[in-house]
C-alpha positions as CSV (number, residue, x, y, z in Angstrom):
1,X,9.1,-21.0,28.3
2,X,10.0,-21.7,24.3
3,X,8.5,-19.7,22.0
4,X,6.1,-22.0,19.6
5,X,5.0,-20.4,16.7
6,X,2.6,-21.9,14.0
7,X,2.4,-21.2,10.1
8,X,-1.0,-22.5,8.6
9,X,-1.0,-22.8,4.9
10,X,-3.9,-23.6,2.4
11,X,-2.9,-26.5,0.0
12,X,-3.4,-25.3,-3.5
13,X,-5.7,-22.9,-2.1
14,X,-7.5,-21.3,-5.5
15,X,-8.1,-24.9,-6.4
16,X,-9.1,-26.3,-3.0
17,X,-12.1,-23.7,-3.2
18,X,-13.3,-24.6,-6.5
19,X,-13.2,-28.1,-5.2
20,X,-15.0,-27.1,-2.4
21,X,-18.5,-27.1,-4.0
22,X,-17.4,-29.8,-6.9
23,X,-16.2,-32.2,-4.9
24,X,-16.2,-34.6,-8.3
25,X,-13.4,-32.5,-9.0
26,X,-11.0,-34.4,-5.8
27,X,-8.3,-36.2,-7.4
28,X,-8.6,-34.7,-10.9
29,X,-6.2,-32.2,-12.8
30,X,-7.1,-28.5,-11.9
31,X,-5.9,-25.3,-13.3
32,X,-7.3,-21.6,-11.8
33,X,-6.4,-19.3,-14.8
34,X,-4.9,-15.4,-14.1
35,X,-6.7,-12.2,-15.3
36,X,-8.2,-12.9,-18.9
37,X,-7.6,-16.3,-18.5
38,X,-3.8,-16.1,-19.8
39,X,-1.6,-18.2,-17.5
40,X,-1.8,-20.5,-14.7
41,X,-1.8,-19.0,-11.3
42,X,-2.7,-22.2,-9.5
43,X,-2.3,-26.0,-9.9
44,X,-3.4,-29.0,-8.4
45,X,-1.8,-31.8,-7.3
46,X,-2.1,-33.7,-10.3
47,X,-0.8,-30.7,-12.7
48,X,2.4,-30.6,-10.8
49,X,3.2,-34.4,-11.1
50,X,2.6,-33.0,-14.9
51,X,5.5,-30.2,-15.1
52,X,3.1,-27.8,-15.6
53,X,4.8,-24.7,-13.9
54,X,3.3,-22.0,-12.2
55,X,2.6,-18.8,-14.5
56,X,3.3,-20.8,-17.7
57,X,0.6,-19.2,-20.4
58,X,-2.3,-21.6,-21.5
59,X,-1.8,-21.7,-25.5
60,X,1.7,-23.4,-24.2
61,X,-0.2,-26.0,-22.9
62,X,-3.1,-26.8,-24.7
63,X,-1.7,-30.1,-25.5
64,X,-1.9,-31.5,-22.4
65,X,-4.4,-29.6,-21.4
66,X,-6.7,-31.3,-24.0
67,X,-4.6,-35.0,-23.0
68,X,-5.3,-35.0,-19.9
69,X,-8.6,-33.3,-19.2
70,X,-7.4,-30.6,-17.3
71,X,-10.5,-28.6,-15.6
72,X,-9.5,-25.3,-16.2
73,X,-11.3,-21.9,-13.8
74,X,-10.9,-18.3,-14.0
75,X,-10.0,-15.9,-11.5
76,X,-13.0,-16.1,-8.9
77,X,-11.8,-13.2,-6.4
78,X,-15.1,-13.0,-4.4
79,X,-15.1,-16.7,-3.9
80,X,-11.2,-17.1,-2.6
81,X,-11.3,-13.6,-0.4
82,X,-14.5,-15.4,1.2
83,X,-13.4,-18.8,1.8
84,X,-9.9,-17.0,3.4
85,X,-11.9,-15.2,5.6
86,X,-13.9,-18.5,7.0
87,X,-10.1,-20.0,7.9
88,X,-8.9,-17.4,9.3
89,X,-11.9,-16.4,11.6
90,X,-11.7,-21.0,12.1
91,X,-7.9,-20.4,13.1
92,X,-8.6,-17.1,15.4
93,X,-9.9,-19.9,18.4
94,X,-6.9,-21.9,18.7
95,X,-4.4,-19.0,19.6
96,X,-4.4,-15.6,21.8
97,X,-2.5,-13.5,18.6
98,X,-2.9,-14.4,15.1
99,X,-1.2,-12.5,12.0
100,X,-2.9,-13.1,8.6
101,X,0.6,-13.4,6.2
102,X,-1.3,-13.9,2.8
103,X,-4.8,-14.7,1.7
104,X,-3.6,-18.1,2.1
105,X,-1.0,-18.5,5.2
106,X,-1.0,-17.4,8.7
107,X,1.1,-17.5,11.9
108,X,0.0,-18.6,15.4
109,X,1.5,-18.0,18.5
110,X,1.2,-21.0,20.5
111,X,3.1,-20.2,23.4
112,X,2.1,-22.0,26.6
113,X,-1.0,-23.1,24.7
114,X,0.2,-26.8,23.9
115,X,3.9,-27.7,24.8
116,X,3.3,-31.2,25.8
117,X,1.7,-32.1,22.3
118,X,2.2,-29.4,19.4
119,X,1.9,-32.1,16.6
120,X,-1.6,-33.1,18.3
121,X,-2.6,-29.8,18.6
122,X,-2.0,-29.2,15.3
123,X,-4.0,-32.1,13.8
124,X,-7.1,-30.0,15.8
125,X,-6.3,-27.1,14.0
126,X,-5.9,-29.2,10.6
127,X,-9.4,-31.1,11.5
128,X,-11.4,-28.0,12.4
129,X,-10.4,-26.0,9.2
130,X,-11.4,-29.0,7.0
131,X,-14.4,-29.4,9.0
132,X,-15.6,-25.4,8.7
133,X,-14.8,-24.9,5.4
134,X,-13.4,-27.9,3.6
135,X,-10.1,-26.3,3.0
136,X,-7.3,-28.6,4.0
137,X,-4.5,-27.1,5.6
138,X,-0.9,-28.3,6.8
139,X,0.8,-26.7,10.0
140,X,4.3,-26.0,10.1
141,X,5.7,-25.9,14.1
142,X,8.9,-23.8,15.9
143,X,10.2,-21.5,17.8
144,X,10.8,-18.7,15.1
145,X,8.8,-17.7,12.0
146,X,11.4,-18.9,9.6
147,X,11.7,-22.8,11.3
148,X,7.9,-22.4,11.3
149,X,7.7,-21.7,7.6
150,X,10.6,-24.2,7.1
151,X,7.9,-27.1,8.8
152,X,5.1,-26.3,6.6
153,X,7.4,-26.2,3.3
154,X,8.2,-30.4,5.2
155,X,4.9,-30.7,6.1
156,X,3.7,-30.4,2.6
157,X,5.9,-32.2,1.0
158,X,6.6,-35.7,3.2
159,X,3.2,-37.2,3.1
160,X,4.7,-39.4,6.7
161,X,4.3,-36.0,7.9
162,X,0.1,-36.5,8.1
163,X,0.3,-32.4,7.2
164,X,1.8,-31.6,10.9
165,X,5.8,-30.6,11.5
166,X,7.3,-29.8,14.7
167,X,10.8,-28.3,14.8
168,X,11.5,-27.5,18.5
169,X,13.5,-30.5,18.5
170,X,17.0,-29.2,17.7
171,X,18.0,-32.8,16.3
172,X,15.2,-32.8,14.2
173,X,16.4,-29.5,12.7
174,X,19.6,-30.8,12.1
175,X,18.1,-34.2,9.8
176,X,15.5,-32.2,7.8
177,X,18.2,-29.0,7.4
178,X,20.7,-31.6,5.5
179,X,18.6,-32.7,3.3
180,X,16.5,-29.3,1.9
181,X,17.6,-27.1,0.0
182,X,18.9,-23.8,0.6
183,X,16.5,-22.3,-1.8
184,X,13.4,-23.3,0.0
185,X,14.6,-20.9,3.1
186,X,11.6,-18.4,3.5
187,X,13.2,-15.3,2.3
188,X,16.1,-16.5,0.0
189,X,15.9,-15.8,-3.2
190,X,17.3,-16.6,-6.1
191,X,20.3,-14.2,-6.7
192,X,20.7,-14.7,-3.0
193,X,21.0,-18.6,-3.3
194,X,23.3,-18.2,-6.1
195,X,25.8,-16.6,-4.3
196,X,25.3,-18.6,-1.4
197,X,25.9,-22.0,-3.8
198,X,29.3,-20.2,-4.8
199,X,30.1,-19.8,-1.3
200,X,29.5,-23.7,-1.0
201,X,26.0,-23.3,0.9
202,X,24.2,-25.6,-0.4
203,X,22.2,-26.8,2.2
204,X,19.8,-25.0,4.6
205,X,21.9,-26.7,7.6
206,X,24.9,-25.2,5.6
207,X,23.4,-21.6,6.4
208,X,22.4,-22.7,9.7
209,X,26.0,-23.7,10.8
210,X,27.1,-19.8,9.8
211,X,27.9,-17.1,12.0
212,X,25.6,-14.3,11.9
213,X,28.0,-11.9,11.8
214,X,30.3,-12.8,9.0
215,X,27.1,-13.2,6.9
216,X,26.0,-10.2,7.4
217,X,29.0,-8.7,5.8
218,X,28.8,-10.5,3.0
219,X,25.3,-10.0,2.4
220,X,22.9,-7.7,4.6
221,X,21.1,-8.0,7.9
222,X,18.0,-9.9,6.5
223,X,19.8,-12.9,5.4
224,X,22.2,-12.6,9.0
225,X,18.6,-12.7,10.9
226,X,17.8,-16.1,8.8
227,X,20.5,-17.2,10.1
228,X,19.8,-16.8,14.2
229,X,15.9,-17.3,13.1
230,X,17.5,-20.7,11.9
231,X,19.0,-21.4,15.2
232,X,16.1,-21.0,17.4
233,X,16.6,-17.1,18.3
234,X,13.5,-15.0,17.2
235,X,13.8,-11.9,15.4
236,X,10.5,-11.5,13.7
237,X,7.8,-10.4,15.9
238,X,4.0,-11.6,15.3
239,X,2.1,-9.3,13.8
240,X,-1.5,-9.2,14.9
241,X,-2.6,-5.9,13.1
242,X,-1.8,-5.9,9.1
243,X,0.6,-2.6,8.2
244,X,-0.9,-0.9,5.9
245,X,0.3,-1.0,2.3
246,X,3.0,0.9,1.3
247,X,2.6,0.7,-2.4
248,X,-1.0,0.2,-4.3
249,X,-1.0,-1.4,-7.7
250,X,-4.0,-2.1,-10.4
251,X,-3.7,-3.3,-13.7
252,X,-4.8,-6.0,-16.3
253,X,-4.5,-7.6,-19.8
254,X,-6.8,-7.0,-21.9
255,X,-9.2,-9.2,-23.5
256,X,-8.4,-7.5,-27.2
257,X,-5.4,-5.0,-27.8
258,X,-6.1,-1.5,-27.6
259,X,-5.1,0.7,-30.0
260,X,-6.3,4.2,-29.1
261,X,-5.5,7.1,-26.0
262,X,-8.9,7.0,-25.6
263,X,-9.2,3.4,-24.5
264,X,-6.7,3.0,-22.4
265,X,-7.8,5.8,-20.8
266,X,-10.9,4.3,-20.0
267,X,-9.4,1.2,-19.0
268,X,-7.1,3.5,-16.6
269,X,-9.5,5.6,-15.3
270,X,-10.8,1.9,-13.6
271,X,-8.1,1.5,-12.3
272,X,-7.3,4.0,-10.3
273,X,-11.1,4.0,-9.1
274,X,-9.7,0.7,-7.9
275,X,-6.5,2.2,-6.4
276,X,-8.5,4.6,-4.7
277,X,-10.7,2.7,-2.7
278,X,-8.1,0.6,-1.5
279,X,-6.4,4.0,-1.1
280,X,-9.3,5.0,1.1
281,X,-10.2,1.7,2.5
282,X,-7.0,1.8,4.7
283,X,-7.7,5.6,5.8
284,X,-4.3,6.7,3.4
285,X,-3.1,9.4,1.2
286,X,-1.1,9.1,-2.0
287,X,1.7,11.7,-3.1
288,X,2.9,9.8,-5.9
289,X,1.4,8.3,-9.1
290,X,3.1,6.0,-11.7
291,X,1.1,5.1,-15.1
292,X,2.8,2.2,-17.7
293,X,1.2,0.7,-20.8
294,X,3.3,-2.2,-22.7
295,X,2.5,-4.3,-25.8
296,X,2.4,-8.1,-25.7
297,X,5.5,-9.9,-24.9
298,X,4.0,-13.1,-26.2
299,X,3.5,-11.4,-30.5
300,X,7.5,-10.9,-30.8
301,X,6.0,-10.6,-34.5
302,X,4.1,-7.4,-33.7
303,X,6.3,-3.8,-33.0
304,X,7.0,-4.0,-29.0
305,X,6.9,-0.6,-26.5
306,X,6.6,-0.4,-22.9
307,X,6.6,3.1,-21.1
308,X,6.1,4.3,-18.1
309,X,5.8,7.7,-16.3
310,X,5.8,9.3,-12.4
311,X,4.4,12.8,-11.2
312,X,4.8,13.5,-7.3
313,X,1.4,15.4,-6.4
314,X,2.0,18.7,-4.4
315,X,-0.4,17.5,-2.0
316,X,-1.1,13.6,-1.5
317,X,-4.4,12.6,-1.6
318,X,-7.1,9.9,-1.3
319,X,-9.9,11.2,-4.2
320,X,-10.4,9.3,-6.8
321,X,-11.2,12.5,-9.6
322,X,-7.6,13.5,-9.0
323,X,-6.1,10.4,-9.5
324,X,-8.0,9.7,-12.8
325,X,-7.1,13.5,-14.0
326,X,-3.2,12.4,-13.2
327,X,-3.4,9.4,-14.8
328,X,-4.5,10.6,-17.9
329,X,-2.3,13.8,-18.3
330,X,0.9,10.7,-17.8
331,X,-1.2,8.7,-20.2
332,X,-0.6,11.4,-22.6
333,X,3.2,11.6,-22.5
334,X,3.8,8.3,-22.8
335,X,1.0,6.5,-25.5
336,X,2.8,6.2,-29.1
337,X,0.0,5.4,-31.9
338,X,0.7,2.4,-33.8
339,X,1.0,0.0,-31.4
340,X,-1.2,-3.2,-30.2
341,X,-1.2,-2.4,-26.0
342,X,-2.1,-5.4,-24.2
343,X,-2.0,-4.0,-20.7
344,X,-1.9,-0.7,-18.4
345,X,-1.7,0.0,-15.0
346,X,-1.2,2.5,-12.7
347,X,0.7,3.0,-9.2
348,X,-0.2,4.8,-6.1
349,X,3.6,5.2,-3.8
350,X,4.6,7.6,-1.1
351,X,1.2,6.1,1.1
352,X,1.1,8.0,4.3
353,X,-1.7,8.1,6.7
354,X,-4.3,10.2,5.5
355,X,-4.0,12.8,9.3
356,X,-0.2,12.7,9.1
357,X,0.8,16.4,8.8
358,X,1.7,17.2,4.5
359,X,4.9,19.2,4.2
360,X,4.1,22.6,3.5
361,X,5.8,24.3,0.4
362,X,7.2,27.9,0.3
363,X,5.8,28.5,-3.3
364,X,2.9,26.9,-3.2
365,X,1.5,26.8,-7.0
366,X,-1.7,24.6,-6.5
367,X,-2.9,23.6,-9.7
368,X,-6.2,24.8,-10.2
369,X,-7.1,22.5,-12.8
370,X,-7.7,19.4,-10.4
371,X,-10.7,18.1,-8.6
372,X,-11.1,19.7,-5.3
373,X,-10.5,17.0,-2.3
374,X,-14.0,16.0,-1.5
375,X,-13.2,13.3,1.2
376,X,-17.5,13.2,1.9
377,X,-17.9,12.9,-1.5
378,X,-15.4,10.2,-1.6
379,X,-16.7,7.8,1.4
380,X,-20.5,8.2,0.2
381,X,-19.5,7.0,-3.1
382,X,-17.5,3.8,-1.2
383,X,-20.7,3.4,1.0
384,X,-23.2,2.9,-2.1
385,X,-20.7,0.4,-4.2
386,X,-20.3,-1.5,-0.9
387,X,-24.3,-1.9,-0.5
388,X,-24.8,-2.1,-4.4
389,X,-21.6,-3.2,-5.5
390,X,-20.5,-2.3,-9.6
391,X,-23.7,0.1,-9.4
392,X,-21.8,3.2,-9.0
393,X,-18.6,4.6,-10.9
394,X,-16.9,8.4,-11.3
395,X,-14.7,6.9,-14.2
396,X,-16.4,3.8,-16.3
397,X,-20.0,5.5,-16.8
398,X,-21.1,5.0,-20.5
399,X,-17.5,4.2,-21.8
400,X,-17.1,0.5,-23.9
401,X,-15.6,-2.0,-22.1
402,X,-15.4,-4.7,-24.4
403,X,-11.7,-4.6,-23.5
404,X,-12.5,-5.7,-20.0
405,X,-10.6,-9.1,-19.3
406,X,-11.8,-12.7,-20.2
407,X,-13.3,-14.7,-17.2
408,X,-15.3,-17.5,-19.6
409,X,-14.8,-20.0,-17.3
410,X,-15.3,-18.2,-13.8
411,X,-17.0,-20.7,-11.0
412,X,-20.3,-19.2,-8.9
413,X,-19.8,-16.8,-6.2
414,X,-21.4,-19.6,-4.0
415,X,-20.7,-17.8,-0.6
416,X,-21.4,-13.6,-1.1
417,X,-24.4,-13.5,-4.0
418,X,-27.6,-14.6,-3.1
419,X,-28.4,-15.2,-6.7
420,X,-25.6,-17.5,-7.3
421,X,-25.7,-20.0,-3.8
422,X,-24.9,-23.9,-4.4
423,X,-27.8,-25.8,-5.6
424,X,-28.1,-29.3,-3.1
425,X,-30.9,-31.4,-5.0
């Protein structure tokens, strides 16, 4: 039996769960703004017919913001991690193994579930999610994760489509492969599609009609596997258990420039509370931290420095006192006075299951002068700020936060705060 594999995509999916519960907002220009409301991380239709691009900041658009009414919402987290949930659970009873991809996408296997009539089947999924949650989706259909990914990019963008692909069909492949671009290949880069262009690949039927092999001397085995995924042959397995993360990172922009050690300290010390519990939430260790702080790329008027610094801990670890104590002693080395910073972060690498066996050193020098591991400690604390969430914090009690980033324009948490449910009058 063929392999038939789905990809389910959200359409603009920030936007299509403000619209959700403002449903005066359908066919009208909407922007969902980034962290401190600086640039655009989501568009609607209507903004792209505009040129607007993606991650463009606001002040370079206030013209046409103001021309054509352009309804402009922060960052609401709570909200989108919510709605994601409700399509994914929706998407979990049409197929026996399901692998969340993004907050946004995920793959299906379909095998031997409906082979006579995928498109049909697919309008069912497209119909339920809408129903459920009022998300729309469109459904991308073949036997590998790359033509699946290739039939939603089709999906999306031929409206003759009705939101449903299927690529089994092996001439089909061929007529839509002609005409898209390499480019739009899931996985492709840019500097990878450059040097494809110069090898007169143009087309994604162009890479298609390649062998494997001699592609994957002249680039790597990633791109060679695009190239059989392309063909029909699978080489991505479905994953139906995430991997844990490999690398944790936390930082914002600020909502005022900071001018002090002592305030980005603060701001840093939230951060890694942050790391930590994501640290922690996944059962990991950490044996490496990374801290940077930058000015504003946006005042070239203004004196410009970006640093960054990396310790590897003697013994990795999940608790967030150490983690803050690191932070700060990198924060330290790096900060230079006289400078506006408009953003910090910091960066937990080397992740490794918190039972995997630590290496053991022959000198070991333990530094005395860090926070004993207090894993209890640690998982009491996560158990009170998941019952009373921003009640409870190791690194941000008393300190000013007025440098906290902007969210003036942040929709309701309609779906996870009592106090903030949709009003239906």
């Amino acid at each position: 039996m063929q392999p038939l594999l789905a990809l389910v995509d959200c359409n603009n999916f920030y936007v299509s769960c403000e619209r959700v519960f403002r449903p005066d907002l359908t066919g009208k220009p909407v922007v969902v703004l980034s962290n401190n409301d600086g640039c655009v991380v989501a568009r609607s239709k209507e903004v792209k017919t505009l040129g607007i691009k993606m991650g463009v900041p606001v002040f370079q658009i206030q013209q046409l913001i103001n021309q054509h009414q352009i309804q402009l919402f922060s960052s609401n987290y709570a909200l989108y991690a919510d709605m994601s949930s409700r399509v994914m659970s929706v998407l979990e009873e049409f197929a026996p193994t399901l692998e969340v991809y993004s907050i946004d996408e995920a793959f299906l296997d379909l095998t031997g579930v409906c082979q006579q009539d995928p498109v049909a089947y697919g309008q069912r999924i497209r119909k339920a999610v809408v129903k459920a949650t009022g998300i729309p989706v469109c459904v991308g259909l073949g036997p590998t994760k790359t033509l699946a990914k290739l039939a939603n990019f089709a999906a999306k963008k031929w409206q003759k489509t009705e939101g449903v692909l299927d690529l089994s069909n092996p001439l089909r492949r061929e007529k839509l492969m002609k005409i898209v671009p390499v480019g739009e290949v899931w996985g492709i880069g840019s500097r990878t599609t450059s040097k494809l262009n110069k090898l007169g690949i143009h087309t994604v039927w162009d890479l298609a009609s390649q062998s494997s092999h001699a592609i994957q001397r002249q680039f790597n085995i990633v791109v060679a596997r695009t190239v059989m995924e392309l063909n029909g042959t699978p080489c991505l397995e479905l994953d139906d258990i995430s991997p844990d993360k490999q690398q944790i990172v936390c930082s914002r922009s600020f909502s005022r420039c900071l001018t002090t050690c002592h305030e980005l300290s603060q701001a840093l010390a939230e951060f890694c509370s942050r790391a930590a519990e994501k640290l922690r939430k996944q059962h990991s260790v950490t044996a490496c931290v990374t801290v940077f702080i930058r000015t504003s790329p946006f005042n070239p008027q203004e004196p410009q420095y970006q640093r960054s610094a990396s310790i590897k801990l003697d013994a990795a670890t999940q608790d967030t006192r150490t983690l803050i104590t690191v932070a700060n002693r990198l924060l330290i080395e790096i900060f230079k006075s006289g400078y506006n910073y408009q953003k910090c972060g910091v960066q937990l690498s080397k992740i490794q299951p918190k039972l995997a066996p630590g290496q053991l050193e022959l000198f070991d020098f333990e530094d005395s002068s860090l926070p004993i591991e207090n894993r209890p400690l640690m998982a009491v604390m996560d158990s009170i700020n998941k019952r009373f969430p921003k009640r409870l914090s190791i690194a941000a009690t008393g300190f000013d936060k007025s440098w906290k980033a902007k969210a003036e324009r942040v929709s309701p948490r309609y779906t996870t705060d009592w106090r903030e449910l949709v009003m239906v009058k």
